[in-house]
N, C-alpha and C positions, 0 to 999 in steps of 0.2 A: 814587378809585373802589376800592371790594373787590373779593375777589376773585370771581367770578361765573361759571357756568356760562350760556353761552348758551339762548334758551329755543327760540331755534327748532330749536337740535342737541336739547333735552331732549323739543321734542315730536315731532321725527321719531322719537326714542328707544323713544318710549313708544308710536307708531305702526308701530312695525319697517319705518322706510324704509330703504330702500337707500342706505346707506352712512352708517351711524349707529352702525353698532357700531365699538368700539375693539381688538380681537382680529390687526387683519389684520400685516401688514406691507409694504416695500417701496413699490408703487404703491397699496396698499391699508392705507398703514399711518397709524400717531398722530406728526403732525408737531409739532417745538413755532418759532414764531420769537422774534424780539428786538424787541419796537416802541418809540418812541418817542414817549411820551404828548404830547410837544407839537406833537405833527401827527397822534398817531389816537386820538381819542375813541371811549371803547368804547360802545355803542348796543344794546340789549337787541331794535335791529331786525333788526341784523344776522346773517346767516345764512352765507355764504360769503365766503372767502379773499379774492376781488374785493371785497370791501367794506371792507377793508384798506387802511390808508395807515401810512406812518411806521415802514415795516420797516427793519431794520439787519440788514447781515450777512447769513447764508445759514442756511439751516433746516435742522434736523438733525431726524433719525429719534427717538421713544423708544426706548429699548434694554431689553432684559430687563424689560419689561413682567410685571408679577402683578396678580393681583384677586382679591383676599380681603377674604371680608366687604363686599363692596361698594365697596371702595376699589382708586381705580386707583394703579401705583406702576411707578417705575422706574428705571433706574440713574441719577448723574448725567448733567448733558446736556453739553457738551465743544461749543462754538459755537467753530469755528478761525480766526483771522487776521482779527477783527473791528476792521471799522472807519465810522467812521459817526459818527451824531448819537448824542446820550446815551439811552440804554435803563432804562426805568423799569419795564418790564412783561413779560411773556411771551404771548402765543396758542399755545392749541395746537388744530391743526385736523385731520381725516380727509383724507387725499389719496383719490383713484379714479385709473381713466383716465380721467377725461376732464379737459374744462377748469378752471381756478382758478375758474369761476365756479359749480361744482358741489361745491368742496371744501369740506364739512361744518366751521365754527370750532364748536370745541366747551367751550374755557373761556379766560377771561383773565383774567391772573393778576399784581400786583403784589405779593404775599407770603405766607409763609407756606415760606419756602425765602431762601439767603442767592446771594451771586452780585451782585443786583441792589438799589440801581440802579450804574452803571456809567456811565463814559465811555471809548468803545471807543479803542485806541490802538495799533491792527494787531495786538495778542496774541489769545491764546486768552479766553475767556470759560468759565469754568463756574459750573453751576446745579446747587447741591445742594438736591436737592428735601427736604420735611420728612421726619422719620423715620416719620411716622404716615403717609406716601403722599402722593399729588399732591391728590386731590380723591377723595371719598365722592358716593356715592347715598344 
């Protein structure tokens, strides 16, 4: 699979739903995880973090987020003390307050940055994202 921006985050995007923008932070902010493709096939139906399987490790914040020129971009990402099944991909999804089953997946991503793929082995994991930024509009 390429790498692909979800369509149902692009059409809420382009509907200005709540909780579609990538701006916020915290409880409101751009999450990224670790999955393993041989338990979550990506689905262009899929819409929220509940429709998720084959996560590794624990999800970390984007950090120093920019958007210029339409591209989003951010520092590298620092996954701590991962362990688990092998990791071929990344998600990155919008958190809210509310439930996983509200949180906006908004691209997955198997390249296009180094890091991955990986077999976790209780260390740190980092994802250097491309120099050109994460993903364009």
């Amino acid at each position: 699979m390429a790498n692909a921006l979800y369509p149902k985050w692009k059409e809420a995007l382009i509907q200005n739903s709540a909780d579609s923008d990538l701006d916020g932070s915290g409880t409101t902010g751009v999450y990224a995880l670790l999955v393993d493709t041989g338990t979550y096939t990506y689905s262009s139906a899929h819409q929220y973090y509940s429709d998720l399987s084959g996560i590794v490790g624990t999800e970390v914040e984007l950090g120093t987020k920019t958007y210029t020129n339409g591209t989003l971009d951010a520092a590298d990402t620092v996954f701590t003390a991962v362990s688990g099944s092998t990791v071929e991909a990344i998600v990155l999804y919008r958190k809210n307050a509310g439930a996983n089953t509200t949180w906006r997946l908004i691209a997955y991503m198997d390249s296009g940055f180094t890091g991955l793929p990986v077999t976790p082995n209780g260390s740190d994991i980092t994802v250097q994202w491309n120099a050109s930024g994460i993903f364009s509009l």
